[in-house]
C-alpha positions in Angstrom: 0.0 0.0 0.0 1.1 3.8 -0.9 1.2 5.5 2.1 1.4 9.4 2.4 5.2 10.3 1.7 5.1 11.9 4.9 5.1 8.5 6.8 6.6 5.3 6.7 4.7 2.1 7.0 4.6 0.1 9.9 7.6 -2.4 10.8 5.1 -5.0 11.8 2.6 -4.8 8.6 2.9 -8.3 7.5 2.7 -10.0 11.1 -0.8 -8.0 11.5 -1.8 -8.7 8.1 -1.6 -12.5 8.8 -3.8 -12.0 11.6 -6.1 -10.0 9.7 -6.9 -13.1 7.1 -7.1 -15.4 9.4 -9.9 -13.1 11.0 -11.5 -12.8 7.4 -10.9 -16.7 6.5 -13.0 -17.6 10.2 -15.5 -14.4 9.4 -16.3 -16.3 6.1 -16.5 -20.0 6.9 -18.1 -19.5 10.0 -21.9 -19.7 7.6 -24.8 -17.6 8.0 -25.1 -14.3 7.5 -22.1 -12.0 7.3 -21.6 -8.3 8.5 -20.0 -6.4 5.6 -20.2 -2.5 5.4 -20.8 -0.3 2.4 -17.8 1.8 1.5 -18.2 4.8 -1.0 -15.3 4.6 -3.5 -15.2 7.1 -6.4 -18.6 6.9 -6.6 -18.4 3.0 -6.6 -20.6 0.9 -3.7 -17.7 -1.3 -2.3 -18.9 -4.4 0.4 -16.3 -4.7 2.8 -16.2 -7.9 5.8 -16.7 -6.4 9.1 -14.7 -8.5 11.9 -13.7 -8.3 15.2 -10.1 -6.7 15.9 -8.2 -6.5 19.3 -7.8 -2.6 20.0 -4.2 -2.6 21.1 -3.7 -4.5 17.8 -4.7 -0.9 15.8 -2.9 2.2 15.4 -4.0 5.9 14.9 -3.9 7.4 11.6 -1.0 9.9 11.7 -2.3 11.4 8.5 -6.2 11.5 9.3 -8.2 15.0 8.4 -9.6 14.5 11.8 -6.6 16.3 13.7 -4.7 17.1 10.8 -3.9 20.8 12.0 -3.8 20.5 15.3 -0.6 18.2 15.2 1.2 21.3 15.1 0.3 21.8 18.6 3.2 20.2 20.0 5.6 21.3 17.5 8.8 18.5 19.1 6.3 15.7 19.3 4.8 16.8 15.7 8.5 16.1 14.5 8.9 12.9 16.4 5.4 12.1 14.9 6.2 12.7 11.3 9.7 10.5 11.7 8.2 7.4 13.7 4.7 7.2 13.6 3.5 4.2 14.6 6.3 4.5 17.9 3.8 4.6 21.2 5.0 8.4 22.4 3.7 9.4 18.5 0.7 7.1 19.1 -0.1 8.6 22.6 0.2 11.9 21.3 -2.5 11.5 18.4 -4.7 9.9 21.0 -4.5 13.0 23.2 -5.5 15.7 19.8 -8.3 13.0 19.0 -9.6 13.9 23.0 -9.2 17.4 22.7 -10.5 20.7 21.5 -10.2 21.3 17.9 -9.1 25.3 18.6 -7.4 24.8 22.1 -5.6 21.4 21.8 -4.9 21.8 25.7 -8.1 21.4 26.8 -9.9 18.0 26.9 -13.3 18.1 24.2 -16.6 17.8 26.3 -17.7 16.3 22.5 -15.3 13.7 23.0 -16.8 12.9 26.6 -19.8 12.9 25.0 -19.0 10.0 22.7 -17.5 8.2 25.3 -20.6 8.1 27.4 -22.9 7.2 24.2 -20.4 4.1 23.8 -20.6 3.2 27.1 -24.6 3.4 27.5 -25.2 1.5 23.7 -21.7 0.2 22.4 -20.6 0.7 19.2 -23.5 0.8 16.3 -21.2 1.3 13.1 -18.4 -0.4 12.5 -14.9 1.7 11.5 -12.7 1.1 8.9 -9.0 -0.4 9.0 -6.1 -1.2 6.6 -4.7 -4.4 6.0 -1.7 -3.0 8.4 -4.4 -2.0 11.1 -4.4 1.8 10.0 -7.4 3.4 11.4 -8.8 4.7 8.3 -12.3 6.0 10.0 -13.3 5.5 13.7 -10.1 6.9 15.5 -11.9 8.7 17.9 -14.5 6.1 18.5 -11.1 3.7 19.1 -9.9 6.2 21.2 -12.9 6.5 23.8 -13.3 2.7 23.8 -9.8 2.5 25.1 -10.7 4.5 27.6 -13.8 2.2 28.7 -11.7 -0.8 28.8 -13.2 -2.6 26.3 -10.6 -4.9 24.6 -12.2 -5.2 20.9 -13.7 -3.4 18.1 -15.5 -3.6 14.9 -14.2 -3.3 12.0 -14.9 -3.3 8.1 -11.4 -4.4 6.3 -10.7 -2.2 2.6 -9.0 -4.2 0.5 -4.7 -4.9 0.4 -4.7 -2.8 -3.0 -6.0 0.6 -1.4 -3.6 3.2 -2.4 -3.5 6.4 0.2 -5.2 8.6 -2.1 -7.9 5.6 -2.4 -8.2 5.7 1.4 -8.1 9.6 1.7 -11.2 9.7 -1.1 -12.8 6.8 1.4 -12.3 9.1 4.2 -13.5 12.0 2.6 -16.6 10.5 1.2 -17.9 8.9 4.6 -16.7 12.0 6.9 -18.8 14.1 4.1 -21.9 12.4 4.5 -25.1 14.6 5.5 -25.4 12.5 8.9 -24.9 13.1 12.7 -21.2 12.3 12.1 -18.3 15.2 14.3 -17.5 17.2 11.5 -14.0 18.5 10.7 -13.0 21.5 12.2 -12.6 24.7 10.1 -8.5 24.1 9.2 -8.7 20.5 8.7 -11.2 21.0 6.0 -9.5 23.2 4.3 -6.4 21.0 4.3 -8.5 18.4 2.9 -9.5 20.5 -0.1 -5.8 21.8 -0.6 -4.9 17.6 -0.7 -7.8 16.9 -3.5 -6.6 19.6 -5.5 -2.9 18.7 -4.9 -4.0 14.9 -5.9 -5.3 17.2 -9.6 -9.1 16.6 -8.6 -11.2 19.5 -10.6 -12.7 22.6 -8.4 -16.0 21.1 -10.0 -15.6 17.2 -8.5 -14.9 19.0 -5.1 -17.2 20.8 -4.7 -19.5 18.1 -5.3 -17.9 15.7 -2.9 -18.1 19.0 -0.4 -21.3 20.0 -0.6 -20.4 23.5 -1.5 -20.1 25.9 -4.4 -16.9 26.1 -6.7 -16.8 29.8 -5.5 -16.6 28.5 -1.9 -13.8 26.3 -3.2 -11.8 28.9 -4.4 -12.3 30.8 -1.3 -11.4 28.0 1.0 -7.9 27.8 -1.0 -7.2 31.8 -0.7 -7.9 31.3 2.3 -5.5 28.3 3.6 -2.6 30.2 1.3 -3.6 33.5 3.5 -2.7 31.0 6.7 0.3 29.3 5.4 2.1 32.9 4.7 1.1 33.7 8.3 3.3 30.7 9.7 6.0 31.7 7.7 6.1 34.8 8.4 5.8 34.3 11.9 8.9 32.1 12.2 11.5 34.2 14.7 14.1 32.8 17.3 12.7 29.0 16.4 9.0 29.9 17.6 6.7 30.3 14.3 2.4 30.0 14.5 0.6 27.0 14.1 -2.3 26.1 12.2 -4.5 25.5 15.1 -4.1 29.1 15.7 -6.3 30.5 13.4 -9.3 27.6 14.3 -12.2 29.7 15.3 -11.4 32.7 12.8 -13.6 31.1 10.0 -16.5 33.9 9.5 -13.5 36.4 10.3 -11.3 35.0 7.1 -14.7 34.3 5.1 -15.2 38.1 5.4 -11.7 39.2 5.1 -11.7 37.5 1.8 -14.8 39.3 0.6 -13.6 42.6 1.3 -10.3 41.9 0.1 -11.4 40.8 -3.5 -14.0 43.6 -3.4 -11.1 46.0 -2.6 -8.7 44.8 -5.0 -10.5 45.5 -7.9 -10.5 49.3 -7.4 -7.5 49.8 -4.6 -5.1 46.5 -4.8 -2.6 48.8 -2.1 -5.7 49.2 0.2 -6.9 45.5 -0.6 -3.1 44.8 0.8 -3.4 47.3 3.6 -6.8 45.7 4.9 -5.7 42.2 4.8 -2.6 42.8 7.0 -4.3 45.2 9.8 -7.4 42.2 9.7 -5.1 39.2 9.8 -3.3 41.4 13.4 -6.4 42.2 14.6 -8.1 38.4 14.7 -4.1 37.0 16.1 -4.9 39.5 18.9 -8.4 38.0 19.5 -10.4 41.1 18.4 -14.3 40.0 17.6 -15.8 40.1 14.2 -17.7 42.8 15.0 -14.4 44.7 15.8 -12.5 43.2 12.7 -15.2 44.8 10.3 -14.1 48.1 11.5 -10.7 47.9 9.9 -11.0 48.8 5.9 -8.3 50.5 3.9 -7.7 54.0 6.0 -7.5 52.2 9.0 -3.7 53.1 9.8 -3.7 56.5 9.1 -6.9 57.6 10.4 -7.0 56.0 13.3 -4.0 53.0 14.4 -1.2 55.6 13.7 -2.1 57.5 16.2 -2.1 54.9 19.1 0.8 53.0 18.1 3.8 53.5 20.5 7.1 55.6 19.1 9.3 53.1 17.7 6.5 50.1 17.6 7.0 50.4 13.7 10.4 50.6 12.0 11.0 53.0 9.8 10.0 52.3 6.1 13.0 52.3 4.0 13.2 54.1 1.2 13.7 51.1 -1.0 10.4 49.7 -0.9 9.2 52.6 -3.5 12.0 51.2 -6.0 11.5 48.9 -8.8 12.2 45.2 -8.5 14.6 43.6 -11.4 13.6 40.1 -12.4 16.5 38.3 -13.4 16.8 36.9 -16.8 14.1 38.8 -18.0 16.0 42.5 -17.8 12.3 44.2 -16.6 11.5 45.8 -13.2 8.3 45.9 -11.3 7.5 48.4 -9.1 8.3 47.4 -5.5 5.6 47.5 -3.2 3.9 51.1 -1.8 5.3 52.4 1.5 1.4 52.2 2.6 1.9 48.4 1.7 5.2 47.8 3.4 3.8 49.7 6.5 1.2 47.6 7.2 3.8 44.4 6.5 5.6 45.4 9.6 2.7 46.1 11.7 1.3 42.8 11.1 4.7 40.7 11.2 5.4 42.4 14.9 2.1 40.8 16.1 2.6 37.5 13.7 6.4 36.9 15.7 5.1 38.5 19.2 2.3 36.2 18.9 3.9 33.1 18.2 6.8 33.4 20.7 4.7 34.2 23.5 3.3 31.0 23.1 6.1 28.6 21.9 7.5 26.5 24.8 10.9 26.4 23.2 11.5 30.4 23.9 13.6 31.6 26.6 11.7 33.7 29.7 13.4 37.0 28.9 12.2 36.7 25.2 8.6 35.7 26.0 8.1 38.4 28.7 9.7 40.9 25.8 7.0 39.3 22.8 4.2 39.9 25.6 5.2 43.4 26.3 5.0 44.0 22.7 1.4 41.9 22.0 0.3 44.3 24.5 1.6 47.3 23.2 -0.3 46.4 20.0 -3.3 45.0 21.3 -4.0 48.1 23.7 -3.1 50.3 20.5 -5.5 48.5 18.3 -8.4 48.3 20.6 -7.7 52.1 21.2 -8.2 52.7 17.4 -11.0 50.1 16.9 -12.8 52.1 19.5 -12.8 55.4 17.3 -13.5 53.3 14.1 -16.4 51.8 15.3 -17.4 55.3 16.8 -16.9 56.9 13.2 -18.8 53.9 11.4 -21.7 54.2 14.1 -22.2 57.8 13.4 -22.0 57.8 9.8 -24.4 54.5 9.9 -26.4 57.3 12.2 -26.6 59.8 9.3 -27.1 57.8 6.8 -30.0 56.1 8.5 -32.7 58.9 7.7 -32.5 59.0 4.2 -32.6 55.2 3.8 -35.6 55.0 5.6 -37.2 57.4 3.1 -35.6 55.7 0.1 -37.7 52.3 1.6 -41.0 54.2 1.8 -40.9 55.8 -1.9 -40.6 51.9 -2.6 -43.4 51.2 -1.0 -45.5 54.3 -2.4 -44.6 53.6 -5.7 -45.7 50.0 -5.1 -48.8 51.7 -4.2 -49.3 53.3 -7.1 -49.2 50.0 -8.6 -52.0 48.6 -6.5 -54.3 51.6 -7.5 -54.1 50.7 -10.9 -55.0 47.3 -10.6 -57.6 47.8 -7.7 -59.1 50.8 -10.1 -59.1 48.6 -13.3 -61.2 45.8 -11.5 -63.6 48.1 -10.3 -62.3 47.3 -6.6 -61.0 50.4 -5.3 -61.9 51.1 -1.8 -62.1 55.1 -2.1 -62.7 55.7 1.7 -60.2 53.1 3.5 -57.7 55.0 1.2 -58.7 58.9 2.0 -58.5 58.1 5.9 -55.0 56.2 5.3 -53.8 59.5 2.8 -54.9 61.6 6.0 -52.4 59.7 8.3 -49.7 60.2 5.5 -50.5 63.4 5.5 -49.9 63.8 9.1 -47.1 62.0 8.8 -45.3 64.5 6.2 -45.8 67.4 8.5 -43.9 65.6 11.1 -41.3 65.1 9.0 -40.9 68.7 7.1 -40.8 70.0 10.9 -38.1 67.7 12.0 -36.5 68.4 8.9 -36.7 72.5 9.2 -35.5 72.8 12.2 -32.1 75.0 12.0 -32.1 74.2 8.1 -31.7 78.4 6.8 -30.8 76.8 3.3 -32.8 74.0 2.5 -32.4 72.0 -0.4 -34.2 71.7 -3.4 -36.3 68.5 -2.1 -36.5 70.2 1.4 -38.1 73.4 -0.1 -40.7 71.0 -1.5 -41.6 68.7 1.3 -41.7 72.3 3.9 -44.0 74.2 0.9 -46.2 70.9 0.8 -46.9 70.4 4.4 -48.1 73.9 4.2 -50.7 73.9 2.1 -54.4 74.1 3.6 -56.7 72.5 2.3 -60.2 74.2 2.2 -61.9 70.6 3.8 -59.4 71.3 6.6 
């Protein structure tokens, strides 16, 4: 079998693979009826034997969507997990990411507890799925919690010796995907799982057919896992760099980072750049996506240069207005806009302070330094949301009156509409309208007097609505 590159097989695949047909050779000669499980496979129905397998027997699947971003959590047992995989310390340590959180990998999963006491009340009602080296392919979690209950077996359907990984990753894909009650991936670990289909050459089309989504959302999903991936590396100082279960629980900030961002671009690519970076600082230092929204292209210089601390942002140097040579070619491009570069070193600060605050290999002296300077930038960015939000509330405020109007000339010209129909079936209702035209009328005085108030030069549509709600009628 073709495992991921990433990992090495077992050392003891063909001692468990014996095992694993004599299980099969009893599961089949033992008559009567035998469990088998339906496996989705390209769009093929594959029957698969279901047996009985000792859990200490099975191993976690170091490559699994399940936890795939999370492994970063750890970043020295992540390395010891990627060289030996199947060694017990890299076995214990997928077990403890299948028990936890999916955004705080320290913390235990009340889910998880969950699942443990619904296996405990009824026992296990589906079977999982195993290679023929004892690979949890699907049910590590379920494997996982009944390890914890003691009990010493587990059901299992067996895929066939000739899987290939990218067989068992579509397998995987195809059952986790299902419209059922099944834990769903977490935000990051479905993204990965797009970026392998479309590394594996699967069309936008086929996955977003397998996912349930749009091809749109596809896209979006991509920009937004190469958004992520620049992160890390840009984070990477003094050995400490971000992980990818950093940025779980940001998924309606990104979704609408990435809207604004290709809005933006379109007219201001140097403010699409300037927006990304300030948003991408502002969600690292846990701001809300009510917050976030605040931030749009002026954001530095009308409000976050101001709080920022002296020296907080090195200088921009003078080469970042130059032209860029690419070699071979003997063209420049224009190098990127101070206003650009600015924003850069804002957000790489908070991208290294972030990461080394929480990295466990960082000295004390560095940490209490990265903290010092995550506060700086938090306390100057809460600071300058504070009078964005103020700004946006008050210009929401003013722009509130004549929207309201806009929506009632929509509905009086919809009126206008009804009249002609109600008049042309001889259904017009002459008196319920006069009484309601009186309340209107009412209604437009209120508003002309409200609206003259302190107003010495009044419009064009002002002098109008004050010259109407004048006129006296002689039935008055």
């Amino acid at each position: 079998m073709n495992m991921d590159p990433e990992y090495s097989l077992p050392s003891r695949s063909s001692s468990f693979d014996e095992l694993l047909k004599l299980r099969l050779e009893e599961a089949r000669g033992a008559g009567g009826t035998r469990e088998t499980v339906t496996v989705d496979w390209n769009g093929q129905a594959l029957h698969v034997d279901v047996i009985d397998l000792p859990l200490d027997e099975l191993l976690f699947n170091p490559a699994t969507h399940r936890i795939r971003a999370q492994c970063s959590h750890d970043r020295k047992r992540e390395a010891t997990l990627k060289a030996e995989p199947w060694r017990s310390d890299s076995q214990d340590y997928l077990a403890s990411l299948l028990k936890a959180m999916p955004a705080d990998p320290a913390r235990r999963d009340p889910d998880f507890d969950k699942l443990k006491e619904d296996l405990r009340q009824y026992g296990q009602n589906e079977p999982g799925l195993v290679t023929h080296q004892g690979i949890i392919v699907n049910g590590n979690t379920r494997v996982a919690a009944l390890r914890e209950l003691g009990v010493p077996t587990t059901r299992v359907g067996v895929l066939p010796a000739s899987f290939t990984w990218d067989d068992i990753t579509a397998v995987e894909l195809s059952l986790q995907l299902r419209n059922d009650s099944r834990r769903e991936y977490s935000y990051i670990n479905r993204l990965l799982a797009i970026d392998e289909r479309i590394r594996l050459g699967v069309s936008r089309e086929a996955i977003a057919k397998e996912f349930r989504c749009t091809v749109k959302t596809v896209d979006q999903h991509v920009w937004i896992l190469q958004l992520i991936r620049d992160q890390i590396e840009r984070s990477e100082s003094d050995g400490a760099a971000l992980r990818l279960v950093d940025f779980e629980g940001m998924q309606e900030r990104l979704k609408e980072l990435h809207r604004d961002y290709i809005n933006l671009a379109k007219a201001d690519p140097d403010g699409a750049e300037a927006l990304r970076e300030y948003r991408v600082a502002a969600m690292l230092l846990g701001f809300a996506k009510t917050d976030v929204r605040f931030i749009d292209e002026g954001f530095f210089e009308d409000y976050l240069s101001k709080q920022l601390p002296e020296g907080f942002v090195p200088a921009v140097a003078e080469s970042s207005q130059s032209e860029v040579a690419i070699p071979g070619l003997g063209i420049a491009m224009p190098g990127r806009s101070p206003r650009v570069d600015t924003a850069r070193r804002v957000t790489r600060q908070v991208l290294q302070a972030t990461a080394q605050t929480s990295a466990r290999q960082i000295d004390e002296e560095t940490r209490r330094e990265a903290q010092a300077a995550r506060d700086q930038a938090k306390q100057a960015f809460n600071e300058a949301l504070d009078y964005a939000g103020r700004a946006a509330r008050l210009r929401k405020r003013k722009q509130l009156a004549p929207e309201r109007l806009k929506d009632a000339i929509a509905s009086l010209e919809l009126c206008i509409g009804e009249i002609v129909k109600a008049k042309g079936a001889r259904a017009f209702d002459e008196e319920h309208f006069d009484e309601t035209v009186v309340q209107f009328r009412s209604v437009v005085r209120q508003l002309a007097t409200q609206v003259g108030r302190g107003n010495e030069n009044p419009g064009e549509g002002v002098t109008w609505l004050l010259k109407a709600a004048a006129i006296k009628e002689e039935y008055e």
